[in-house]
C-alpha positions, 0 to 999 in steps of 0.5 A, a space after each residue: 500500500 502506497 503511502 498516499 493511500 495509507 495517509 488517505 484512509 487514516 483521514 477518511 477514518 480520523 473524519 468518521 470518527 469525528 462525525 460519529 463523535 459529534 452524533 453521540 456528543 450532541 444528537 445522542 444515537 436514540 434520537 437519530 433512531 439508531 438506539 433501541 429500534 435498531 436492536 429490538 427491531 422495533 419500528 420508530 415513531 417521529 415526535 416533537 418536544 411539544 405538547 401536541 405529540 406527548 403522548 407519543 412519548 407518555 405512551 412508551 413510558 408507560 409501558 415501560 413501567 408497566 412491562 419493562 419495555 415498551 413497543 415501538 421506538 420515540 425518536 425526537 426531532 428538533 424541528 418540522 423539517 426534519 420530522 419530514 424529511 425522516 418520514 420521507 426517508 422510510 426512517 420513521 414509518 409513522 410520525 406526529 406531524 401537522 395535519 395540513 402538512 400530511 395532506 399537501 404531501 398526500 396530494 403531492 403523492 406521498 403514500 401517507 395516511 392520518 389515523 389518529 389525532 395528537 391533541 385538541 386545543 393547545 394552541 394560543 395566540 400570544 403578545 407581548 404584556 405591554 402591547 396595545 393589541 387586544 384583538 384579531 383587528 389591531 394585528 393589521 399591518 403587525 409582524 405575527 410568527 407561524 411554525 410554517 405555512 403548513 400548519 394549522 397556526 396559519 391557518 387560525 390567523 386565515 380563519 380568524 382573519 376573514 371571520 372579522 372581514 380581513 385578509 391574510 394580507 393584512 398581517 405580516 406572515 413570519 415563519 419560524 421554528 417555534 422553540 425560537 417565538 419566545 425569545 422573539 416576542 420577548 425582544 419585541 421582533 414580532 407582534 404575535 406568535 403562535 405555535 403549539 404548546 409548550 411554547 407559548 405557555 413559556 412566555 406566560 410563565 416567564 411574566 413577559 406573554 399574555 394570551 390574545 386568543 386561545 385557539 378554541 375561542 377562533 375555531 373550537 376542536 381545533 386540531 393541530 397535529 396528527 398521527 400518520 403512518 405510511 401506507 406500506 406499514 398500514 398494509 404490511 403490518 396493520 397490528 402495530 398500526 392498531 397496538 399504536 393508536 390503541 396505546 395513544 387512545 389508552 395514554 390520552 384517556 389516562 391524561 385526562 384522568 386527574 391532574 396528578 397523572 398530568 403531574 407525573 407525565 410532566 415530570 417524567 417526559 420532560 427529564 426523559 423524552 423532551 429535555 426540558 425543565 418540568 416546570 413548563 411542562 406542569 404548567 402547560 397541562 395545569 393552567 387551565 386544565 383545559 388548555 390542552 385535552 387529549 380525549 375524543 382523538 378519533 378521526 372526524 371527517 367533518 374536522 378534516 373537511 374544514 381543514 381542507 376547504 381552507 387549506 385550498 382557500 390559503 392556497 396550502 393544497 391546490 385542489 380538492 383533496 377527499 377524505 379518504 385519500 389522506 385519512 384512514 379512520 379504521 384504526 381510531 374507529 377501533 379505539 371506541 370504549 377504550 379503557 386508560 391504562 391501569 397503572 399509577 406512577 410512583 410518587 
């Protein structure tokens, strides 16, 4: 071997590692989906750290305790994109992922379908404590932050907009990953923001945000995210399909079954899953109670109905999408008198 060669080969592997080390250092092989599921070949299911998936990672927990191990692999990703781009890529065959978001890949043929709900609720609309803003009215012509312009955020502001006589373009759209809103509102870059939980909770707990609109007040059952799985795996093995939305309906329903289950979820998900400081999180799910529910997720056509006619009203999808093209209800429709886990988290 030549010594060019050798010199060659000592780079490429001096760079591997390197890159390896930079995975473990500050990605951590689990979120990349490499950890668990790569050694029990248990298939991977994409969230966010954000109220809107939490039962995501509230349903592993509890079958971890329960059982010592849980069914499927949580893999946290920091943003939108790259939740998509994994799905896209085959990494993670089902995902938590923005309701409109699945349905323009769906039209865009993407063989992908929703079976399930996230949450209801869990969204706010937030200004800064000292601005004059009070209503949808007083935000024309104001800068107002959206997680992108697929989500059901923007859509709230398209919705609320036209019901008191405006357009969409009366108010200056800024996208932005919603772990950057609050510092944006804190130093007044924006007028509004509005993302799911538990961001815009931060900025009420940290003295500097108030609540303009909760998102039930423009457009009750509001659905934000869902839960889509590809279709290969609904036809190739629709038991783990159904074991999932099973698990999420018994999780949801355990939620909603007292504050201290919300408690023990906070703490648990927010150390273990989110890396977060529980204090957000107990406060998100505590004040109100009602801020975020995790009941009643089956798939409703008229919901989605809504959603699609403005989605194509927004220019979101660029035609008529059928229900049945994006959604299958099969699976939730199987969740109905589901039971909440029975089992109490350690005190």
């Amino acid at each position: 071997m030549s010594k060019s060669l050798k010199v060659a080969l000592v780079s490429v592997a001096m760079v591997a590692g390197l890159g390896l080390l930079h995975v473990w250092l500050n990605v951590g092989f689990k979120n990349l989906g490499l950890g668990r599921a790569a050694e029990t070949n248990k298939f991977r299911v994409g969230f966010l750290p954000v109220t809107c998936h939490l039962t995501c990672p509230v349903t592993d927990w509890i079958n971890v305790n329960m059982a010592g191990k849980g069914f499927y692999e949580p893999v946290r990703f920091s943003g939108w994109p790259e939740l998509k781009e994994a799905h896209l890529s085959g990494q993670t065959p089902a995902t938590f992922i923005l309701a409109p978001m699945a349905m323009a890949l769906r039209q865009q043929g993407v063989p992908i379908k929703i079976v399930y709900l996230g949450h209801r609720d869990g969204t706010a609309i937030m200004v800064h404590k000292d601005s004059a803003i009070y209503s949808l009215r007083e935000l024309k012509g104001k800068r107002v932050a959206v997680p992108n312009r697929f989500s059901n955020q923007y859509l709230i502001f398209y919705k609320g907009l036209r019901d008191v006589g405006m357009s969409i373009r009366d108010v200056e759209i800024v996208e932005m990953p919603p772990p950057d809103m609050p510092a944006a509102l804190y130093a007044k870059a924006v007028d509004a923001i509005t993302s799911g939980e538990p961001f815009m909770g931060q900025t009420e707990l940290d003295g500097y945000g108030r609540v303009l609109y909760q998102a039930k007040d423009l457009w009750p059952n509001f659905i934000s995210c869902v839960l889509a799985v590809s279709e290969r795996t609904i036809n190739e093995h629709p038991e783990w399909v159904q074991q999932l939305v099973d698990g999420i309906a018994r999780s949801g329903k355990w939620l909603e079954a007292g504050m201290d289950h919300r408690m023990a979820a906070a703490e648990a998900v927010s150390k273990n899953y989110y890396n977060q400081n529980p204090r957000l999180l107990r406060f998100v799910l505590s004040k109100p109670p009602d801020r975020v529910t995790y009941s009643n997720l089956s798939l409703a056509r008229k919901d989605f109905e809504e959603i699609e006619r403005l989605a194509r009203e927004a220019g979101i999808l660029k035609g008529p999408l059928a229900f049945e093209e994006y959604a299958d209800p099969r699976f939730s429709e199987k969740t109905h008198g589901a039971q909440p886990y029975d089992w109490e988290a350690r005190k």
